[in-house]
N, C-alpha and C positions, 0 to 999 in steps of 0.2 A: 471530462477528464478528471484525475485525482492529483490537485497541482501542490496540496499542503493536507498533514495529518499531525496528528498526535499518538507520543507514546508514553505516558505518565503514568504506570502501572507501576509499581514497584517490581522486583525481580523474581521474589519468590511466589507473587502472583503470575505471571509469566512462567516459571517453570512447571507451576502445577498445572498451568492449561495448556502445555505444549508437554509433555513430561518427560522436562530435562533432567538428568542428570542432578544437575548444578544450578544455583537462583545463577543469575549472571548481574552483572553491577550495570546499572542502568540509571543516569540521571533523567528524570523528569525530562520530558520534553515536551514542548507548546504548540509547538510553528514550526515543524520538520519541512524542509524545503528539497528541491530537486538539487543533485549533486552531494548532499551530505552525506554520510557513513548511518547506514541506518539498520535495524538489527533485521534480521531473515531468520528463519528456523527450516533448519536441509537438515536430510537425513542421512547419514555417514555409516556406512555399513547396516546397523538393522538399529540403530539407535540417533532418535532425533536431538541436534544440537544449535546453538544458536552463536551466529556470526554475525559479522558488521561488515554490508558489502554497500560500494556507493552507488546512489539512486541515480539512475538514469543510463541504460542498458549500454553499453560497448562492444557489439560483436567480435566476436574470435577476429574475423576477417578486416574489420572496420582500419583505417591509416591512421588513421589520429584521435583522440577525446572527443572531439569537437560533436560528433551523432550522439554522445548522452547526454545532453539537454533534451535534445528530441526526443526519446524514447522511453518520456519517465513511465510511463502508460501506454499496452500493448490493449487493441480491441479485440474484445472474445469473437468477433462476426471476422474477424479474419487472422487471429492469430494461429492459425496454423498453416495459412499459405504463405504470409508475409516473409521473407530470406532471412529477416532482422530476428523475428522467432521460432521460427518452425520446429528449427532444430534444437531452442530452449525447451520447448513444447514438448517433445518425444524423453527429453533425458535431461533435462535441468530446472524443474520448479521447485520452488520455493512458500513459504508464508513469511510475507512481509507483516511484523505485529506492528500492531497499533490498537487504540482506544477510541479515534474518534477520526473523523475529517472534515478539512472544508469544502465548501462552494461559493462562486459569487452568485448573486441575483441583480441582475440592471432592475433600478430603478431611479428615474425623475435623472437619467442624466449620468449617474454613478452607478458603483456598482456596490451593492450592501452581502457582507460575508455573512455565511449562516455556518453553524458547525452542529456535526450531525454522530451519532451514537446509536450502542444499544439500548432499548433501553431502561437495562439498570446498570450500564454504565462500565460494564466489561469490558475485559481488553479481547480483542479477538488478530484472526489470520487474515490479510488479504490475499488473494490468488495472484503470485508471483514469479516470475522466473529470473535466470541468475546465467552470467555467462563469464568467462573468464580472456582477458586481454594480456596476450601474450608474446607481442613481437620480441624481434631479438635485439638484444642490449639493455631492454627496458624492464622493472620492475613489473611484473604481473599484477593486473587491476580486475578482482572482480566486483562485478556491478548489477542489480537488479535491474527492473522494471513493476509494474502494477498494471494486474488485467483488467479493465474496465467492459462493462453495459450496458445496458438500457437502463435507464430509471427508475426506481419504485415511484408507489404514489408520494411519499413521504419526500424524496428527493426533486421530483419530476417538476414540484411547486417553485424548484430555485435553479435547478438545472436538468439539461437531458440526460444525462450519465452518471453512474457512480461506481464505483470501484466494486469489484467482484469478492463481498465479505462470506468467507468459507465457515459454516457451521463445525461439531466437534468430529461427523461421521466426512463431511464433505473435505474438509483438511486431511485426515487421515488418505483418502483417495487419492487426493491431488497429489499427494510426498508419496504415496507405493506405487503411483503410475499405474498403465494399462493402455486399452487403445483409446485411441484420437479420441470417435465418438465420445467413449465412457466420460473423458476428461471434459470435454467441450461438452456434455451437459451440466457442470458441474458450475459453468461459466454464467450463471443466469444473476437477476439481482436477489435481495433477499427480500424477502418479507416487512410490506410495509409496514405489519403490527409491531414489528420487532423492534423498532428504530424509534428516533425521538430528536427535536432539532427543536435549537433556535438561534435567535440572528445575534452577531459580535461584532467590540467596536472596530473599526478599522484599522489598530494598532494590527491585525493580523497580516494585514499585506505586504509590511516589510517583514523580511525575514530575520533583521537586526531583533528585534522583540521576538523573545518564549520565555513568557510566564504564565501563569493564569488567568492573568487579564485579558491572554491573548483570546481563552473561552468565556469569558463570564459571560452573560447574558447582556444585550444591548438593548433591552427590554425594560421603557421606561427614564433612557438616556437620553439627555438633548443633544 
């Protein structure tokens, strides 16, 4: 699963790699946790723009908040049968930006965080979808999810899954849609060469801490 990321790109780097309109004002962020306001890039008529929807999916249909915790992470092996996606799937993705994410790794008892990138360190798209909550009486809430899986080599060393990061041709795809197949190949991991990790201190595990300590390296730390 994809439980924490980072998005600490400045704005006008993000517009240029999404090619917004508009840089968008973006504070640094370290430790992005499930349930916060987190930015998305959807395409609004024939031009893509970047919004702030919150993390962890709430179906049209859904009674109450309570299923977006569950659902920060949709699996590519079945998000197009699942009730919770399908229908995000056909008519509602998204690119969730980001720069980096985490993983735990168990070892001796604990669990050691590793954070993982391209790697020279760009900000890119994760393969996302977006739904909209709309009962009556109630403010409208929309809210993502993130596709995840299988593991590269790179990832697979700390955990089995990682989030479905979209190249500049496989983004473009994913935001004009098509059929199922086309899309659901699109859902694969990326290329182990391409990535680069290593392990951070524990400060990452509360979501109280985002700064940069949250990445430094823990390489060398007692």
């Amino acid at each position: 699963m994809c439980g924490r990321y980072t998005l600490a790109a400045p704005g006008n780097v993000v517009a240029e790699l999404f090619g917004l309109d508009e840089a968008p004002e973006l504070r640094p962020r370290y430790n992005i946790a499930p349930t916060q306001r987190v930015a998305v890039v959807r395409v609004t008529g024939d031009r893509p723009r970047l919004d702030m929807l919150q993390w962890g999916l709430v179906p049209s249909w859904a009674k109450d908040l309570a299923i977006g915790p569950k659902l920060i992470n949709a699996r590519a092996e079945t998000v197009a049968e699942k009730p919770s996606f399908r229908a995000a799937l056909r008519a509602r993705r998204c690119l969730v930006v980001a720069d980096g994410f985490f993983e735990w790794q168990p070892t001796s008892g604990r669990k050691q965080p590793w954070y993982f990138q391209l790697g020279d360190g760009r900000p890119f798209g994760f393969a996302g979808l977006w739904e909209q909550w709309a009962p009556p009486g109630i403010d409208p809430l929309e809210s993502c999810t993130i596709v995840t899986t299988e593991a590269n080599a790179v990832v697979a060393q700390v955990h089995g899954r990682m989030p479905v990061i979209l190249d500049a041709r496989g983004s473009r795809h994913w935001l004009a849609g098509g059929a199922t197949a086309d899309l659901l190949a699109l859902l694969v991991p990326l290329a182990a060469r391409e990535m680069r990790a290593h392990p951070v201190s524990p400060r990452v595990n509360s979501p109280a801490n985002d700064d940069p300590a949250c990445i430094a390296s823990a390489v060398g730390m007692s």
